[in-house]
C-alpha positions in Angstrom: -10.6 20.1 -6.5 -9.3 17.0 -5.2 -12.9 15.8 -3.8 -14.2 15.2 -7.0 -10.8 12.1 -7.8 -12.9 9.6 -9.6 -12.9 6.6 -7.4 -12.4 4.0 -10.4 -9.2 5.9 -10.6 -8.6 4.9 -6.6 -8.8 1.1 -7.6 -6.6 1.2 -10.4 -4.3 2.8 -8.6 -4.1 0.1 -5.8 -4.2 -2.7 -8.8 -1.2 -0.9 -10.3 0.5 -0.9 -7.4 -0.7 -4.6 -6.3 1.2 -5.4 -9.4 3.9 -3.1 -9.5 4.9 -4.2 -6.5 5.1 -8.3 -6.9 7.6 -7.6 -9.8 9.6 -5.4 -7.7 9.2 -7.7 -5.0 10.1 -10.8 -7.3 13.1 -9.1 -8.5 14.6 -7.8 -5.2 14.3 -11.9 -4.3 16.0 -12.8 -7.1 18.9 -11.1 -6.2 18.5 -11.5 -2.7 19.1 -15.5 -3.6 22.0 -14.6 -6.2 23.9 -12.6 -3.4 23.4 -15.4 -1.0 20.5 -13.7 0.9 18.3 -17.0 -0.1 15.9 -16.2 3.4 15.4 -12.7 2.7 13.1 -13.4 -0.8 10.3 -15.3 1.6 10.2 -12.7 3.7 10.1 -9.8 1.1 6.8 -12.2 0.1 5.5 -12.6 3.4 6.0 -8.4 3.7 4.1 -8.0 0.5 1.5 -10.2 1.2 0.9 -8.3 4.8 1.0 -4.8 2.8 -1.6 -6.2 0.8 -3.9 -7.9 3.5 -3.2 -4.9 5.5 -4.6 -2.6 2.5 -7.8 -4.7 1.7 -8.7 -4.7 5.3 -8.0 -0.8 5.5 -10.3 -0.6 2.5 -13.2 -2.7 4.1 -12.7 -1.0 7.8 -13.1 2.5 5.7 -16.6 1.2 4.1 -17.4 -0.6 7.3 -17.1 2.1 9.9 -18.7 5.1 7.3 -21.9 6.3 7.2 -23.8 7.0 4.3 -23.4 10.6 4.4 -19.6 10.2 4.8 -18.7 10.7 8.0 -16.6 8.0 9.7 -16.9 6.4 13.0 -13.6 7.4 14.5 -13.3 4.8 17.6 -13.5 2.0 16.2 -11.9 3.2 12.8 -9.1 3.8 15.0 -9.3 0.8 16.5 -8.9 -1.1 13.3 -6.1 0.3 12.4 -3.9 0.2 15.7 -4.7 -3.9 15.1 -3.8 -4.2 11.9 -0.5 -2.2 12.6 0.1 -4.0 15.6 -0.3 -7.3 13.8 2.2 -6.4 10.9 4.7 -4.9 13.7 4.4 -8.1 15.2 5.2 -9.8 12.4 8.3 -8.1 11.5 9.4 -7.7 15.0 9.0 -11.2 15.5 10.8 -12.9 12.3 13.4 -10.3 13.2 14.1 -12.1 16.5 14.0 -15.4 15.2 15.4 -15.2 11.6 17.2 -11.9 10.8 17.1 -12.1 7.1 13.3 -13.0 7.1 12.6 -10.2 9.0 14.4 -7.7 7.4 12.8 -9.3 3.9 9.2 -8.6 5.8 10.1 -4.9 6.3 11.6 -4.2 3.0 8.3 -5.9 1.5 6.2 -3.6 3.8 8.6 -0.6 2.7 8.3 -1.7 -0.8 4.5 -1.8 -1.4 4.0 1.5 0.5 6.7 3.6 -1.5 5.2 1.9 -4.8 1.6 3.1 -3.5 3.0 6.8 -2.8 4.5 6.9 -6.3 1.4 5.7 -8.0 -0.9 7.6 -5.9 0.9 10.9 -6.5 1.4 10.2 -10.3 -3.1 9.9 -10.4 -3.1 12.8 -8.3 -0.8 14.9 -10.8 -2.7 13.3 -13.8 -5.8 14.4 -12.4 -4.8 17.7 -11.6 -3.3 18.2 -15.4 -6.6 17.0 -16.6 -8.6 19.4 -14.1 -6.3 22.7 -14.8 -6.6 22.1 -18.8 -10.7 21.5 -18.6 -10.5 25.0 -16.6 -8.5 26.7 -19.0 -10.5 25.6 -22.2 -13.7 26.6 -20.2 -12.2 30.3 -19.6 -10.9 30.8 -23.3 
């Protein structure tokens, strides 16, 4: 059932979350500064602006490394992905060494577009199935 999720309905769930995420992002900053955090609001930015990089690279790897029949080109897939990891591991790793706060913004940035991207993906998914169990039951009546 789920092979046939509309893949419009894949991009607006990455623009909802895109956007979902910035305000949540903009708010947890803003009280980041009003508790006296102030370094922990650039890095929740820089963490959001990885998770995003990170996803639109995951999204071009995924078209890149496909063939037209569908079936993807593991190795260097793989690849891909253990870099773009790495890089964002190394970014958060890193700013945690030098500037606690920043890094620990980075991660809850990170933490913050994924769990908004989980929420919204599995809100389409129910949607979809909703719409796909109440097409099925119409057709059997």
């Amino acid at each position: 059932m789920l092979t046939a999720f509309p893949v419009n309905e894949i991009e607006r769930v990455v623009r909802r979350t895109a956007f979902e995420a910035i305000a949540v992002g903009m708010v947890a900053a803003g009280v980041a500064i009003i508790v006296g955090q102030q370094l922990f609001a650039p890095g929740v930015a820089i963490g959001l602006a990885l998770a995003l990089t990170n996803h639109r690279v995951f999204q071009s790897s995924a078209l890149r490394f496909t063939t037209p029949e569908g079936v993807v080109n593991r190795k260097p897939f793989a690849g891909s992905v253990a870099v773009r990891l790495g890089v964002c591991t190394a970014v958060a790793v890193g700013l945690l060494i030098v500037k606690q706060p920043v890094g620990w913004g980075v991660i809850a940035g990170l933490a913050l577009f994924q769990a908004t991207m989980l929420l919204n993906a599995v809100i389409a998914l129910i949607r979809f199935q909703r719409r796909g169990f109440a097409e099925g039951v119409e057709a059997d009546a």
